[in-house]
Structure formats: structure tokens, C-alpha cells
MITOR-197057 format. One record per atom (N, C-alpha, C): x, y, z negated; atom name; residue number from 1; residue in one letter. Coordinates in nm, 3 decimals. Layout:
> X | Y | Z | CA | NUM | a
...
END
This chain:
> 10.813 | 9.273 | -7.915 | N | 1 | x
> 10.797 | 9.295 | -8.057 | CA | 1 | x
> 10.933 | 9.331 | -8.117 | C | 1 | x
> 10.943 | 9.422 | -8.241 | N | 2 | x
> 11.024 | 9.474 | -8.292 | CA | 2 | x
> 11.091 | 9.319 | -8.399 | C | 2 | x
> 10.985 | 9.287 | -8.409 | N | 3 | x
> 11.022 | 9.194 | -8.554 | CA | 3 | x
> 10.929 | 9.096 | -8.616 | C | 3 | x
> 10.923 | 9.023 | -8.655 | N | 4 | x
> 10.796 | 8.879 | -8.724 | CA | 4 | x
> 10.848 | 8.912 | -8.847 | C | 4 | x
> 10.746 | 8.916 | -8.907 | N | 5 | x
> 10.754 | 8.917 | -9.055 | CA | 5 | x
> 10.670 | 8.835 | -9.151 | C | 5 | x
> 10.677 | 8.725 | -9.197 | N | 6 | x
> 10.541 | 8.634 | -9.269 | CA | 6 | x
> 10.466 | 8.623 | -9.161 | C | 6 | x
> 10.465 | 8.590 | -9.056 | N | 7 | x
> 10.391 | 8.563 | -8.963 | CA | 7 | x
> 10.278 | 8.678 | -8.863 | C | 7 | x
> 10.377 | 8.794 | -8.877 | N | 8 | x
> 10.308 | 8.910 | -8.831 | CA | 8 | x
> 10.414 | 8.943 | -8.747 | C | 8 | x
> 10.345 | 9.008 | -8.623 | N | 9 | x
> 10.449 | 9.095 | -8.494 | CA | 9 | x
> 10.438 | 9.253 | -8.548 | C | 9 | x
> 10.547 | 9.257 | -8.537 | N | 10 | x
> 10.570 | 9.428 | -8.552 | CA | 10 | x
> 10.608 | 9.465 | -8.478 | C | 10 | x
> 10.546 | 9.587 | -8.405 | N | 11 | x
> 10.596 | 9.660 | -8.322 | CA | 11 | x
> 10.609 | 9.803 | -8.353 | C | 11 | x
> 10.684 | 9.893 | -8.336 | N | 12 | x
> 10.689 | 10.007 | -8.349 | CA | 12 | x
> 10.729 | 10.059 | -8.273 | C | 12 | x
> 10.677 | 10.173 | -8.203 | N | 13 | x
> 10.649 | 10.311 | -8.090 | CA | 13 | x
> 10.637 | 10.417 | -8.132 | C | 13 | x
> 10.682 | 10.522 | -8.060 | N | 14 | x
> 10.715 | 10.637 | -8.091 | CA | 14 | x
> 10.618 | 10.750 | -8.051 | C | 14 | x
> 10.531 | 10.810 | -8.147 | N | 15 | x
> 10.375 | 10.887 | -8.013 | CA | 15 | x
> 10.400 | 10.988 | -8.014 | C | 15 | x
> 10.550 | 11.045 | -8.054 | N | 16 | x
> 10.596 | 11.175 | -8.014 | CA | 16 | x
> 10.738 | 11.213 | -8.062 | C | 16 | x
> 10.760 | 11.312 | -8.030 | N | 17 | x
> 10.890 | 11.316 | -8.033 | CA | 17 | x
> 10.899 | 11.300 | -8.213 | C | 17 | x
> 11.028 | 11.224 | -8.265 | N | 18 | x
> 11.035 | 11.142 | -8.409 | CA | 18 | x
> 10.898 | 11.199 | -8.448 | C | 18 | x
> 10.801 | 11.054 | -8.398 | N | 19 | x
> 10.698 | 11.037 | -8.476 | CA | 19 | x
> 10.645 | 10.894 | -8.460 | C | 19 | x
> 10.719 | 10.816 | -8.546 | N | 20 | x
> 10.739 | 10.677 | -8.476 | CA | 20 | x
> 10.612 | 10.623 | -8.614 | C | 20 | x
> 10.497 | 10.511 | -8.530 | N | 21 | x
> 10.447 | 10.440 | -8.588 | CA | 21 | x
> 10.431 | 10.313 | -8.610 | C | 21 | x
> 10.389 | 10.225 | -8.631 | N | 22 | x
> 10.395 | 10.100 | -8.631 | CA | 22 | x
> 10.261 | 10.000 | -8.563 | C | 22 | x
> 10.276 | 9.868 | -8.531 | N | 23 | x
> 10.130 | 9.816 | -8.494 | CA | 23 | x
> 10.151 | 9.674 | -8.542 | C | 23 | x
> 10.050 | 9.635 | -8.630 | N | 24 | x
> 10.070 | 9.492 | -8.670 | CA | 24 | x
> 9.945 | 9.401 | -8.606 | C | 24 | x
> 10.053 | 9.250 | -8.551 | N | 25 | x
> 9.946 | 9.141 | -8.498 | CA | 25 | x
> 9.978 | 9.048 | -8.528 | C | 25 | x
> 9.917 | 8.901 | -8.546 | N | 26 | x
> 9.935 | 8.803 | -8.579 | CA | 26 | x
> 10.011 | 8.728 | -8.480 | C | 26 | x
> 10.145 | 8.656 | -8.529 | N | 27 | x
> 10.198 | 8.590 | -8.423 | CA | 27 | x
> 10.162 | 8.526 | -8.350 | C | 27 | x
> 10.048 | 8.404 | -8.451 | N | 28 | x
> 10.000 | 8.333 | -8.356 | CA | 28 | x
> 9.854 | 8.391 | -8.231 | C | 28 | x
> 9.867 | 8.556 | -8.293 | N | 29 | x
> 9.793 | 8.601 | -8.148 | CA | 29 | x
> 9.662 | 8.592 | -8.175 | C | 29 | x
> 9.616 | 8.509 | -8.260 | N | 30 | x
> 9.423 | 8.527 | -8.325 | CA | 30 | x
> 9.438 | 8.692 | -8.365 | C | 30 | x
> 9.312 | 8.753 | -8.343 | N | 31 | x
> 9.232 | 8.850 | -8.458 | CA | 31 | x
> 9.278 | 8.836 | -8.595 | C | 31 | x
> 9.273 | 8.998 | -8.628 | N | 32 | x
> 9.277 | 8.972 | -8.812 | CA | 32 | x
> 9.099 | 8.961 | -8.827 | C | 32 | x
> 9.083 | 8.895 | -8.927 | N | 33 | x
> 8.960 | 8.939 | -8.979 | CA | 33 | x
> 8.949 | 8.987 | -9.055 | C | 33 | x
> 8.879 | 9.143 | -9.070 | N | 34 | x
> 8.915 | 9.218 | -9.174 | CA | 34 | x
> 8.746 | 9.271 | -9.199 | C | 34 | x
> 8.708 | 9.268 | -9.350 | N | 35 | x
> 8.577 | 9.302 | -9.358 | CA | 35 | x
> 8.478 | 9.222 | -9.296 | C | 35 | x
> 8.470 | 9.130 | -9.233 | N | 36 | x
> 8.386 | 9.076 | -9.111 | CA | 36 | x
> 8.408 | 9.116 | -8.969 | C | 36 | x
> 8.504 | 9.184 | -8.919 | N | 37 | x
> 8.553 | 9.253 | -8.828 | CA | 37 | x
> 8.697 | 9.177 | -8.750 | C | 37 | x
> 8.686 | 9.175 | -8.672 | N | 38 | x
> 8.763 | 9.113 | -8.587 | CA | 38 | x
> 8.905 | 9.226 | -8.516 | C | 38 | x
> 9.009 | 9.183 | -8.503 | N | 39 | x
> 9.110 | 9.314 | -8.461 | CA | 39 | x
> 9.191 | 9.232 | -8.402 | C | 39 | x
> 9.205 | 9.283 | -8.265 | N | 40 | x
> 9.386 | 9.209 | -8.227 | CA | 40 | x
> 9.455 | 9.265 | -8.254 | C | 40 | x
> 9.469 | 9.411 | -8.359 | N | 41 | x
> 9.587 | 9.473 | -8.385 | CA | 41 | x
> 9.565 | 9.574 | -8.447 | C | 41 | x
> 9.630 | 9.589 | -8.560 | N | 42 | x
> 9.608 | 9.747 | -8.656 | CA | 42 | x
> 9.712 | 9.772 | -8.640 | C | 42 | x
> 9.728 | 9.894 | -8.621 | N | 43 | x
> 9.826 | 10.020 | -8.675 | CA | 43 | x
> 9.796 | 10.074 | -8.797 | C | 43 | x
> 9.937 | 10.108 | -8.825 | N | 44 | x
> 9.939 | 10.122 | -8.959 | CA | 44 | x
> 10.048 | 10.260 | -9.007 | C | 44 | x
> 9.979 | 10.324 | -9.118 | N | 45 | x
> 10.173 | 10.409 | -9.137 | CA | 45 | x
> 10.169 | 10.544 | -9.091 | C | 45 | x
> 10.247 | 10.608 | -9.120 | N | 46 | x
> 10.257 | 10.767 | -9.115 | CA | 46 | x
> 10.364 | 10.796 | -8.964 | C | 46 | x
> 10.350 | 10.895 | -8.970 | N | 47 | x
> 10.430 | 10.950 | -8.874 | CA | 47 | x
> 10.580 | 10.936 | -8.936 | C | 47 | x
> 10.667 | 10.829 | -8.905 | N | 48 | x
> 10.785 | 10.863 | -8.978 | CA | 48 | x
> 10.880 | 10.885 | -8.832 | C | 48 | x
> 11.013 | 10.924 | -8.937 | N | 49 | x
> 11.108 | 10.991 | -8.860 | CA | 49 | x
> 11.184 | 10.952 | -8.766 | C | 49 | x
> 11.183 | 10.751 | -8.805 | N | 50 | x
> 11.278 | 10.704 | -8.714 | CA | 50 | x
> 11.181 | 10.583 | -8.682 | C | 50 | x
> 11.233 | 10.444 | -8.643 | N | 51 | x
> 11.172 | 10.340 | -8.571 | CA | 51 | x
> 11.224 | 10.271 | -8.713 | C | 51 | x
> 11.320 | 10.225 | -8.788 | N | 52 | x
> 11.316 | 10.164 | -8.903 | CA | 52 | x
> 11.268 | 10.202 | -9.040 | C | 52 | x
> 11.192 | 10.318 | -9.019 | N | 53 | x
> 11.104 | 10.354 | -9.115 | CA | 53 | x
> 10.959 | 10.278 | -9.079 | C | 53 | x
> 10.918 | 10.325 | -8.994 | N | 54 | x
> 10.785 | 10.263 | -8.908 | CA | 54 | x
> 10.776 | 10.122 | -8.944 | C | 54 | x
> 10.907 | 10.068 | -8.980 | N | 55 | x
> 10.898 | 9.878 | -8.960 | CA | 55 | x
> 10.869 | 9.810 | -9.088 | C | 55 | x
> 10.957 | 9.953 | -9.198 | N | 56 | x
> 10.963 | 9.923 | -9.364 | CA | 56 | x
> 10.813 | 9.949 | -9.387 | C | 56 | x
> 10.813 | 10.044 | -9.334 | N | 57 | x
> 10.632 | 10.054 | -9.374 | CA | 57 | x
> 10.514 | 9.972 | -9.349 | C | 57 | x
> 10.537 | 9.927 | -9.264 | N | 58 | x
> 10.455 | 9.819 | -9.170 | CA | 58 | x
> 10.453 | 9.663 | -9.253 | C | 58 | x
> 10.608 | 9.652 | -9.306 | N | 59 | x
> 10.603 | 9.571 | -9.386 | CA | 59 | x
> 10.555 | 9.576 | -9.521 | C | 59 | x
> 10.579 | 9.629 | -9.579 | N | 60 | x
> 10.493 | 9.702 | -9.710 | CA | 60 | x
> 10.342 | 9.696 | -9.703 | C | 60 | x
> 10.307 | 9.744 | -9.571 | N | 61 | x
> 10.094 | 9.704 | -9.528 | CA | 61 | x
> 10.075 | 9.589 | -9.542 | C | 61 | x
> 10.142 | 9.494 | -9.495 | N | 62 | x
> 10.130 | 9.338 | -9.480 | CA | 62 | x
> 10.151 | 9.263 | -9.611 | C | 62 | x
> 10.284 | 9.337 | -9.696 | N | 63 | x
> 10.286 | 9.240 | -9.820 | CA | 63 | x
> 10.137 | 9.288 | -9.911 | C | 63 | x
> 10.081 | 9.436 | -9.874 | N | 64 | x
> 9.978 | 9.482 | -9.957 | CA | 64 | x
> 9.862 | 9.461 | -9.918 | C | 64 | x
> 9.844 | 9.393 | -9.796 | N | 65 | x
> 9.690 | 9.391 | -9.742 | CA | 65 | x
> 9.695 | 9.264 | -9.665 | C | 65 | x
> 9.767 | 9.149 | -9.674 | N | 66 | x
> 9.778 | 8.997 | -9.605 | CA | 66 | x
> 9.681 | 8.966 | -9.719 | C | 66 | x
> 9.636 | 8.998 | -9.834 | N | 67 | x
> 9.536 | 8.872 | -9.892 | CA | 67 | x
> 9.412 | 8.933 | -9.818 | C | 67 | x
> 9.389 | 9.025 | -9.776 | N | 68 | x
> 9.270 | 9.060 | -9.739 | CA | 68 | x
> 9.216 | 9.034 | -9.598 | C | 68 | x
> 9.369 | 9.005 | -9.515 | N | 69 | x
> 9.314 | 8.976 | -9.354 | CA | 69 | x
> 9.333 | 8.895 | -9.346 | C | 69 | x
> 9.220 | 8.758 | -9.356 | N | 70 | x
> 9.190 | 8.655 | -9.360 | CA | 70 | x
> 9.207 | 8.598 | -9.193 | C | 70 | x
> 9.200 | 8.452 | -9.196 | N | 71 | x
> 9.228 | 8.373 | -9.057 | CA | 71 | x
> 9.086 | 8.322 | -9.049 | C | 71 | x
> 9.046 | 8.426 | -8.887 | N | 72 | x
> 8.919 | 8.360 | -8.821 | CA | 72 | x
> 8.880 | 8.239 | -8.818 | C | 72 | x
> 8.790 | 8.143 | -8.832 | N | 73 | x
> 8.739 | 8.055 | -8.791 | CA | 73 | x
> 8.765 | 7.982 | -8.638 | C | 73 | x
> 8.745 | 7.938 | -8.613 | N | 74 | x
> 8.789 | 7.866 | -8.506 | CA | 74 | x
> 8.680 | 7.924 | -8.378 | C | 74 | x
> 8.542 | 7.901 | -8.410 | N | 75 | x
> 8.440 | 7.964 | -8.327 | CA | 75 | x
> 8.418 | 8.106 | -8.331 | C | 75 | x
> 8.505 | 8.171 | -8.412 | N | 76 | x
> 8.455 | 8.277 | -8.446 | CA | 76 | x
> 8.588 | 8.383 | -8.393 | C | 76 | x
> 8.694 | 8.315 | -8.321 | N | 77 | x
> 8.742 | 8.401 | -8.245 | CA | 77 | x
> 8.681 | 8.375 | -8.090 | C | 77 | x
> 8.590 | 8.322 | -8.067 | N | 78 | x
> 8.509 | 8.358 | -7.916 | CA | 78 | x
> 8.449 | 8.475 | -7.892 | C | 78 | x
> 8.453 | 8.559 | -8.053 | N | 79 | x
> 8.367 | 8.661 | -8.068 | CA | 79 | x
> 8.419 | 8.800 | -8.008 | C | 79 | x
> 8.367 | 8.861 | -7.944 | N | 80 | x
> 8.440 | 8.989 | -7.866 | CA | 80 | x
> 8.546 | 9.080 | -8.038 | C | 80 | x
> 8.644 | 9.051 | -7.964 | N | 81 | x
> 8.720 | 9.179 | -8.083 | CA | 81 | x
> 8.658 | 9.316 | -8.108 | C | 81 | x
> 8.679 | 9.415 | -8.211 | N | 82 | x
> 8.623 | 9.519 | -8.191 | CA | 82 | x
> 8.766 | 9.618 | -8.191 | C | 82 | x
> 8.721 | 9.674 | -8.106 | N | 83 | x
> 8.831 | 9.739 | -8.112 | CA | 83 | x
> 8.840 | 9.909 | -8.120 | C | 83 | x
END
């Protein structure tokens, strides 16, 4: 991982030449639950130019969309992720 942020792993990779994106997961490694939907990991973010763009951005998703990806239930991460 690139970085923890509020309790999120950031990673950021590059899917082409400077076209670096980002991927956010929960540290502690549960699913987001998003919608009723289960995720071990969103990507997020534009094609930016460098790897510390990818990370600012990534952070920016999380301060704008953490009220919405709620923490699974306990039984309810047995549930196949969708991925």
C-alpha cells in the first residue's frame, strides 16, 4: 500500500504510461458496503499524471464518499463479494 488514510489503504498503479490511478480498501480488510453491495476494493479517479496525484484524489473520494460506505455486518461479510 501507498498510504492509510482514515482507515483506508491506498494504493496507486500506473495502467499506462503517466496514467496513474488509484484503488481504495479498508484497512481492516472487510468489504465496503456500498448500496447493498459488497466490494473488497474500488478504484477510483482519473487518469492522472503522476502517482501523487492518484493519492490526492483518492483521498478526496474517501473524505466525499466514507459516509456512504458503510461497515458490513458481521454475517454479512460471509457473503461472496461482488466484484
Amino acid at each position: 500500500m501507498d498510504c492509510i488514510y482514515q482507515g483506508y489503504d491506498i494504493e496507486s498503479f500506473e495502467a499506462g504510461k503517466d496514467l496513474w490511478h488509484a484503488r481504495i480498501r479498508r484497512a481492516d480488510l472487510k468489504p465496503l458496503l456500498i448500496d447493498g453491495a459488497l466490494f473488497p476494493k474500488v478504484e477510483v479517479g482519473f487518469a492522472w499524471p503522476d502517482q501523487e496525484a492518484a493519492i490526492v484524489d483518492a483521498k478526496k473520494q474517501i473524505d466525499r464518499a466514507k459516509d456512504f460506505w458503510s461497515e458490513p455486518a458481521d454475517d454479512e461479510c460471509d457473503i461472496q463479494p461482488f466484484l
